[in-house]
PyMOL CGO cylinders between C-alpha atoms (Angstrom):
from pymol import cmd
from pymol.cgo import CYLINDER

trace = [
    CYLINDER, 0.00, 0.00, 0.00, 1.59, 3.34, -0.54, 0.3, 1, 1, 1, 1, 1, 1,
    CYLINDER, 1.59, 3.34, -0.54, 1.21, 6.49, 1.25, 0.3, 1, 1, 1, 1, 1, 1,
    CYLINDER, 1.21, 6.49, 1.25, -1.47, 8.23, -0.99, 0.3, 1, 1, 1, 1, 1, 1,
    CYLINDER, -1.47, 8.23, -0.99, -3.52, 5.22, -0.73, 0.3, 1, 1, 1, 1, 1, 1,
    CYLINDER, -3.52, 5.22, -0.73, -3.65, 4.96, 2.64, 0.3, 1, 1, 1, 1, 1, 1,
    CYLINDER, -3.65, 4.96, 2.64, -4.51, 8.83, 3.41, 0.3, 1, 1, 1, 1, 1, 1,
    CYLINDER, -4.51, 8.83, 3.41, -7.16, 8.35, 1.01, 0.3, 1, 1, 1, 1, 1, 1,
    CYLINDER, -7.16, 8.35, 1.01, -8.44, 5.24, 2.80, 0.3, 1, 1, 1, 1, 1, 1,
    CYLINDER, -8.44, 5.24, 2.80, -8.10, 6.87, 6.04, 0.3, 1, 1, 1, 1, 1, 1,
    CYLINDER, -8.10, 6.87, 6.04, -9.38, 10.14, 5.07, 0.3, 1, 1, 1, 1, 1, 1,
    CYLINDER, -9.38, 10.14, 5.07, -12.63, 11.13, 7.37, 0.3, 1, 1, 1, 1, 1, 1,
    CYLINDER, -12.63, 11.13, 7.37, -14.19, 12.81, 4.68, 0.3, 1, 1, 1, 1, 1, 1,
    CYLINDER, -14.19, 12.81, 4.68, -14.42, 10.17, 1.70, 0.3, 1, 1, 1, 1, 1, 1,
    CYLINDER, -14.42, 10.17, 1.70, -13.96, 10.77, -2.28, 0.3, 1, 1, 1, 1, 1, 1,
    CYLINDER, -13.96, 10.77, -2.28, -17.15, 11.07, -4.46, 0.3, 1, 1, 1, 1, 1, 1,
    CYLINDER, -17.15, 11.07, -4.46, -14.80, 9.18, -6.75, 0.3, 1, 1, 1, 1, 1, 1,
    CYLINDER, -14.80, 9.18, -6.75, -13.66, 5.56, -7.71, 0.3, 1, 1, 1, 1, 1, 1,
    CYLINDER, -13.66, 5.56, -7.71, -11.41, 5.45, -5.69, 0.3, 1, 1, 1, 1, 1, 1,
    CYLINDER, -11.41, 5.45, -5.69, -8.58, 3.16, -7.77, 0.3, 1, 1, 1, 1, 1, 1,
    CYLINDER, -8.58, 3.16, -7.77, -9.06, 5.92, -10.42, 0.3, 1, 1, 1, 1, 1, 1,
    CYLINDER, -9.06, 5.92, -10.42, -8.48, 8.42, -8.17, 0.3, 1, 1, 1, 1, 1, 1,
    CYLINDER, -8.48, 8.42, -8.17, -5.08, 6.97, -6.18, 0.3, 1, 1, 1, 1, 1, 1,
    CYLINDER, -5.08, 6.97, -6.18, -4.14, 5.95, -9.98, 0.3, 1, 1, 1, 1, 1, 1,
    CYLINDER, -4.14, 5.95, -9.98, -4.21, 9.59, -11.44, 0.3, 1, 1, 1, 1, 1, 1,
    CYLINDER, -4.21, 9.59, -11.44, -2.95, 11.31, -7.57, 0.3, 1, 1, 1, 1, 1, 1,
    CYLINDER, -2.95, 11.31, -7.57, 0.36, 8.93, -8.53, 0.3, 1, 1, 1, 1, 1, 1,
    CYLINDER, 0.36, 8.93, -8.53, 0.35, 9.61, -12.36, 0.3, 1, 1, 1, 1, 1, 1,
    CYLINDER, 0.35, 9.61, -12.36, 0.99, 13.44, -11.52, 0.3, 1, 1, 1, 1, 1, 1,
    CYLINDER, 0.99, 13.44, -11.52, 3.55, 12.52, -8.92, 0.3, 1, 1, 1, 1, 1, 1,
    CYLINDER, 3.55, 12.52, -8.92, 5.43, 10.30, -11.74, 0.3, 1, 1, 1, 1, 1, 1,
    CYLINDER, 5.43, 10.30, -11.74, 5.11, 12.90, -14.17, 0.3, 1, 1, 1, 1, 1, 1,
    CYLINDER, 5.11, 12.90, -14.17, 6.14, 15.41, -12.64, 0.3, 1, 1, 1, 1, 1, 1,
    CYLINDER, 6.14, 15.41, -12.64, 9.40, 13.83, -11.73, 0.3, 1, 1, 1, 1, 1, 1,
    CYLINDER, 9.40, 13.83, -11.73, 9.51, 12.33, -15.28, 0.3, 1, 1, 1, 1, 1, 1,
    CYLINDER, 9.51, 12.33, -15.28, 9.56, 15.89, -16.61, 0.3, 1, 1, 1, 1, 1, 1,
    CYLINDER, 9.56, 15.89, -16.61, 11.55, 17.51, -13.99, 0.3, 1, 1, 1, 1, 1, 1,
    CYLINDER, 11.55, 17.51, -13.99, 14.49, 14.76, -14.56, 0.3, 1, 1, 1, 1, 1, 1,
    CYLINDER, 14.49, 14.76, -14.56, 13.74, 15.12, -18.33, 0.3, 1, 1, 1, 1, 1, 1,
    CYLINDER, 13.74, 15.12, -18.33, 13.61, 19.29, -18.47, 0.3, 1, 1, 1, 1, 1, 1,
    CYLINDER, 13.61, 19.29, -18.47, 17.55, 18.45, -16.48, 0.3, 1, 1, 1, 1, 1, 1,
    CYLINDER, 17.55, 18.45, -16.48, 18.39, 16.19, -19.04, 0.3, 1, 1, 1, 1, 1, 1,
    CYLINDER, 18.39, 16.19, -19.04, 18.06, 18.10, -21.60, 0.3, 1, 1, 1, 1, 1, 1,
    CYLINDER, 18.06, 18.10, -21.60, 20.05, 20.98, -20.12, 0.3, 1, 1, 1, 1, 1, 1,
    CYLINDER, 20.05, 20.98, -20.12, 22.72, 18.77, -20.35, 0.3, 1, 1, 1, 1, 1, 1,
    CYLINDER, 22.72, 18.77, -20.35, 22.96, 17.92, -23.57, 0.3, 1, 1, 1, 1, 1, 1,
    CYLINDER, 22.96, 17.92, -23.57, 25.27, 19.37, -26.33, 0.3, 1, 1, 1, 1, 1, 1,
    CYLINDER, 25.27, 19.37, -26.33, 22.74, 21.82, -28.31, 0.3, 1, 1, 1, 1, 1, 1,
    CYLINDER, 22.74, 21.82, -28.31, 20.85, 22.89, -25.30, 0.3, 1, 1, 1, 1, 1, 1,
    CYLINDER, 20.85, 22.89, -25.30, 18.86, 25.69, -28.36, 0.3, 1, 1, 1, 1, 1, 1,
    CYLINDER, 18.86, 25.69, -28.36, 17.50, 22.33, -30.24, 0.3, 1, 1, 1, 1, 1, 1,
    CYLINDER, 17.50, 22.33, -30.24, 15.39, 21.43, -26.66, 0.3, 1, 1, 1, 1, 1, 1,
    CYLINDER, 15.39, 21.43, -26.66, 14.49, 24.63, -25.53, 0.3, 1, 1, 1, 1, 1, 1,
    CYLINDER, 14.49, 24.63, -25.53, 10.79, 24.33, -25.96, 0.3, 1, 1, 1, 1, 1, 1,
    CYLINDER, 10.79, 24.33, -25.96, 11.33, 20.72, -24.75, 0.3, 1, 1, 1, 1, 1, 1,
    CYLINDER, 11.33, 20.72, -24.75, 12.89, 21.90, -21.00, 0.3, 1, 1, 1, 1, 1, 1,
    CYLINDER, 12.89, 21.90, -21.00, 9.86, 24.96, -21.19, 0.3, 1, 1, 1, 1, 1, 1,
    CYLINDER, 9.86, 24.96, -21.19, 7.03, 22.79, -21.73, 0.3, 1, 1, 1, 1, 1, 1,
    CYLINDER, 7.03, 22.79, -21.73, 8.80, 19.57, -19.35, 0.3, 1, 1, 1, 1, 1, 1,
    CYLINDER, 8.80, 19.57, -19.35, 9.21, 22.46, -16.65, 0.3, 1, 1, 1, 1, 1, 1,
    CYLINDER, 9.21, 22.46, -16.65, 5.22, 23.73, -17.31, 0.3, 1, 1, 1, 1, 1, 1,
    CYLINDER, 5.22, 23.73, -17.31, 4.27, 20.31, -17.43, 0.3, 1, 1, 1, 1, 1, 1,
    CYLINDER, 4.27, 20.31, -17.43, 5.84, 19.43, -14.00, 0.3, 1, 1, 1, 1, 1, 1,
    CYLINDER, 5.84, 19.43, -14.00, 3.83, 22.30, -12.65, 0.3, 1, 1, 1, 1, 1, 1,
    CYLINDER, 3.83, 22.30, -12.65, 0.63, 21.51, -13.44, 0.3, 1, 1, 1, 1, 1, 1,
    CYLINDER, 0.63, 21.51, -13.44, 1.21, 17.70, -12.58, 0.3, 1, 1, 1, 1, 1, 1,
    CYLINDER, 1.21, 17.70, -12.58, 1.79, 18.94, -9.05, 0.3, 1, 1, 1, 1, 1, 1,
    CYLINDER, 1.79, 18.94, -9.05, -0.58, 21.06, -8.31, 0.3, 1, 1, 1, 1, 1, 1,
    CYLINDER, -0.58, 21.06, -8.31, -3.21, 18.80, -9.99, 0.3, 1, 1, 1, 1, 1, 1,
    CYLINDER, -3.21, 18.80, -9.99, -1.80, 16.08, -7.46, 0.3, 1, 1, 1, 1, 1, 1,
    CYLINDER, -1.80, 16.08, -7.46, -1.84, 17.87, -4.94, 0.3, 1, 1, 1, 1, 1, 1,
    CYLINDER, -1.84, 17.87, -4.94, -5.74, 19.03, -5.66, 0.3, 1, 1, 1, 1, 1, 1,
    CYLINDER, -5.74, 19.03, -5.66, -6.40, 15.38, -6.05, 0.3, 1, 1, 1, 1, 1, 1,
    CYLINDER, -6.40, 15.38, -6.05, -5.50, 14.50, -2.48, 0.3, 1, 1, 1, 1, 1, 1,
    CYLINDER, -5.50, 14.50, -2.48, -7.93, 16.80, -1.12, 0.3, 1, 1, 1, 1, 1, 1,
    CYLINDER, -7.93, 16.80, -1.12, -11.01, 15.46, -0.10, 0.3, 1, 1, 1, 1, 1, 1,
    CYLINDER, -11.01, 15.46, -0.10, -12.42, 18.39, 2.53, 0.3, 1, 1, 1, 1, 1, 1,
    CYLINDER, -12.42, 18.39, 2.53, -14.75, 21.08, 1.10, 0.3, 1, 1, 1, 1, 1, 1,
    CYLINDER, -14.75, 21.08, 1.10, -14.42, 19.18, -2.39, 0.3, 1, 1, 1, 1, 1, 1,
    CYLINDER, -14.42, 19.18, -2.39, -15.38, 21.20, -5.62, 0.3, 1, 1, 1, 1, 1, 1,
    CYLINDER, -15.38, 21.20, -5.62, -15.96, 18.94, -8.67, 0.3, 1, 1, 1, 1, 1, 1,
    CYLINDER, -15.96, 18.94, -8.67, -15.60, 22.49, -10.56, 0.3, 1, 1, 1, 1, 1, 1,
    CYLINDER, -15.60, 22.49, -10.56, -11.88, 22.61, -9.51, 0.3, 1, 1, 1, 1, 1, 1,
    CYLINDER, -11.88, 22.61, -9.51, -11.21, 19.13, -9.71, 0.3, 1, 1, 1, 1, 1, 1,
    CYLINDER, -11.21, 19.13, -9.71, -12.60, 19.20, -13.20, 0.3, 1, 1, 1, 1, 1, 1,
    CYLINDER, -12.60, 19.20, -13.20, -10.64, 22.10, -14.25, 0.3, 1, 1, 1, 1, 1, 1,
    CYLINDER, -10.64, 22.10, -14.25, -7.49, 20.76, -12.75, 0.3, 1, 1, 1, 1, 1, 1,
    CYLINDER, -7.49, 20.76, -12.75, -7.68, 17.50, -15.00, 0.3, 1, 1, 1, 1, 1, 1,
    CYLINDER, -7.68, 17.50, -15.00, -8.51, 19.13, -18.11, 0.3, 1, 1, 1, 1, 1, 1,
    CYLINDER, -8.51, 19.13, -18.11, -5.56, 21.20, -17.54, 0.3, 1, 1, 1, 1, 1, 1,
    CYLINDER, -5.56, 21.20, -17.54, -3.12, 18.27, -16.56, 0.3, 1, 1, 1, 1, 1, 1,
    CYLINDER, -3.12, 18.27, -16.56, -4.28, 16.42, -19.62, 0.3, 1, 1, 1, 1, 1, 1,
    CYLINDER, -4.28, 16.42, -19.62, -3.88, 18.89, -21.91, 0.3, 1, 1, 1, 1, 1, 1,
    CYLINDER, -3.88, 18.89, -21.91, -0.41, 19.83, -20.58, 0.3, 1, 1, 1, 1, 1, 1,
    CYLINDER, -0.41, 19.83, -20.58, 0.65, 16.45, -20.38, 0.3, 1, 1, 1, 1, 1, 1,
    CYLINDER, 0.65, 16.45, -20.38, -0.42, 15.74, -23.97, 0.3, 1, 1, 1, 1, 1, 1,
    CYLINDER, -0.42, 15.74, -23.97, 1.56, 19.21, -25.02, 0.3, 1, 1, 1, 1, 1, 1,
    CYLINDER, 1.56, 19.21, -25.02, 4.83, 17.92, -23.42, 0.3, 1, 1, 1, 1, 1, 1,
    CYLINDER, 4.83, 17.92, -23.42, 4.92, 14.31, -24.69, 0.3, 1, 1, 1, 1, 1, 1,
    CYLINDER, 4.92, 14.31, -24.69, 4.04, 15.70, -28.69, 0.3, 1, 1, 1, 1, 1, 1,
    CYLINDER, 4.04, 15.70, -28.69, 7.38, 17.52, -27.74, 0.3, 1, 1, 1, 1, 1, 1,
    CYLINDER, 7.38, 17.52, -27.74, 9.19, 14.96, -26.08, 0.3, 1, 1, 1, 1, 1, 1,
    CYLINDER, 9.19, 14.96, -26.08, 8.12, 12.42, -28.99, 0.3, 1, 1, 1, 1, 1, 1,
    CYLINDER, 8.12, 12.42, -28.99, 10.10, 14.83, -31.51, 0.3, 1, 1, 1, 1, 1, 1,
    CYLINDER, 10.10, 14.83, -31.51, 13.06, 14.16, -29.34, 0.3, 1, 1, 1, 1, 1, 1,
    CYLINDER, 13.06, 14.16, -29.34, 13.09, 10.38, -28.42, 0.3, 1, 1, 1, 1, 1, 1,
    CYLINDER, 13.09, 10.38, -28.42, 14.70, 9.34, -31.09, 0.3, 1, 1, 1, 1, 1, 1,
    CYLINDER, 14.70, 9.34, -31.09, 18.08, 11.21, -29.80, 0.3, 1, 1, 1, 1, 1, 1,
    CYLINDER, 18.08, 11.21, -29.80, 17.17, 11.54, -26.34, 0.3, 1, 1, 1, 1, 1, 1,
    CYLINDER, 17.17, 11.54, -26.34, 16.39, 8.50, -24.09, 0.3, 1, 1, 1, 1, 1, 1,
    CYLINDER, 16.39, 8.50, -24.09, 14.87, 10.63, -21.36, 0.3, 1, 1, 1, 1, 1, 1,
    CYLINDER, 14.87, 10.63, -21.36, 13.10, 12.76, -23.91, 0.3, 1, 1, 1, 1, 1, 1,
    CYLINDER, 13.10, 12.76, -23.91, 11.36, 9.31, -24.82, 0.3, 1, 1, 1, 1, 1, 1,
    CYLINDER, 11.36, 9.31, -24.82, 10.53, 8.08, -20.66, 0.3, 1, 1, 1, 1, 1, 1,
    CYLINDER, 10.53, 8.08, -20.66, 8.91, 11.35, -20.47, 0.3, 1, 1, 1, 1, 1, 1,
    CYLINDER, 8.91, 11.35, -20.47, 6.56, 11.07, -22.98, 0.3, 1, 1, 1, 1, 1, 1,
    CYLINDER, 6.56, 11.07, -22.98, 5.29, 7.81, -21.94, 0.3, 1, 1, 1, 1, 1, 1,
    CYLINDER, 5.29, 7.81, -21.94, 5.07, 9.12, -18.25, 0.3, 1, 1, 1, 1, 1, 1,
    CYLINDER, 5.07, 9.12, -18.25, 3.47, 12.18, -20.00, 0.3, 1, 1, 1, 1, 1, 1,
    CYLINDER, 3.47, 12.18, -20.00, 1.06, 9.98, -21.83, 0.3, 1, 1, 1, 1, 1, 1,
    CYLINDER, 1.06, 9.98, -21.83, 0.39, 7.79, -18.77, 0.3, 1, 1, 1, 1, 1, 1,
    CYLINDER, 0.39, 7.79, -18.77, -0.50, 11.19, -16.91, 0.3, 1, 1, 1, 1, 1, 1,
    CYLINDER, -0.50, 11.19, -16.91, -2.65, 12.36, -19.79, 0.3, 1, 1, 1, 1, 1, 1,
    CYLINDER, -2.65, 12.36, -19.79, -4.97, 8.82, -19.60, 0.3, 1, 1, 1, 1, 1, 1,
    CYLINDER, -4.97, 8.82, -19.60, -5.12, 9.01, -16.01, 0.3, 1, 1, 1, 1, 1, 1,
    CYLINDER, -5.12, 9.01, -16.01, -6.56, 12.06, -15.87, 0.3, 1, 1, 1, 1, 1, 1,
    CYLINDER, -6.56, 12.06, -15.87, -9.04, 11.41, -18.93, 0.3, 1, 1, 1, 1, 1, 1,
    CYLINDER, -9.04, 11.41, -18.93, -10.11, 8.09, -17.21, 0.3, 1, 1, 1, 1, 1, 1,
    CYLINDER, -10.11, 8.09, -17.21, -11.02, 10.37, -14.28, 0.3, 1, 1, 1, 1, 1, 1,
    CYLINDER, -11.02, 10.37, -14.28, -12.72, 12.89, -15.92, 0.3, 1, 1, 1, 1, 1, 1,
    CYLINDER, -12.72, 12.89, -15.92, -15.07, 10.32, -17.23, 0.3, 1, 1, 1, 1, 1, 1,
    CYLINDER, -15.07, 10.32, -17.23, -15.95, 9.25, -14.01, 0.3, 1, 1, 1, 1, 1, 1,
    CYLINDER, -15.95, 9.25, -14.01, -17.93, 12.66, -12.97, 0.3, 1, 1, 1, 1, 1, 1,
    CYLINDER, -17.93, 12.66, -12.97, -19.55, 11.82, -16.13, 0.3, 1, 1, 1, 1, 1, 1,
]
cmd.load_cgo(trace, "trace")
């Protein structure tokens, strides 16, 4: 059991959600964000840092959004499906921004290609989510 499963399963106040869905997408944010952070490094580090600028921009934007959709996630108190909704859309739509950019770069860059399948991970999660307000 890991440690976002058990503060949901402890949690006074329980999710409206599924429950699987929800720990699945609260650790799909967590992943990619660290996927994109380590990945947004990476490329700094490579030879022609110009040919992945708009990789490390949209890896570092990414990142952002990952965590503070997480981090919405994992709160259950006062719960606004409004926000909640918002916050996935957003995370989806970043995630699917960053991996069409990482995909142009997997071919040369390992870590350009684990990001976009964390970023694509991320980006299902979240749609899988979203379907359950439906």
């Amino acid at each position: 059991m890991t440690h976002a499963q058990a503060m949901l399963e402890t949690h006074p106040i329980g999710a409206d959600l599924d429950n699987a869905k929800l720990l699945g997408c609260i650790e799909a944010c967590y992943d990619c964000a660290q996927s994109c952070t380590a990945c947004a490094d990476a490329c700094l580090g490579e030879e022609d840092v110009a040919m992945v600028r708009r990789c490390i921009r949209l890896c570092q934007d990414c990142a952002d959004v990952c965590i503070a959709t997480g981090r919405i996630l994992s709160r259950q108190t006062e719960y606004d499906a409004g926000m909640t909704r918002a916050a996935l859309d957003a995370c989806a739509q970043a995630c699917r921004i960053c991996a069409d950019e990482c995909e142009r770069h997997a071919g040369h860059h390992e870590h350009c290609r684990v990001c976009a399948e964390a970023c694509r991970h991320c980006e299902r999660a979240c749609a899988e989510l979203l379907v359950a307000f439906s």
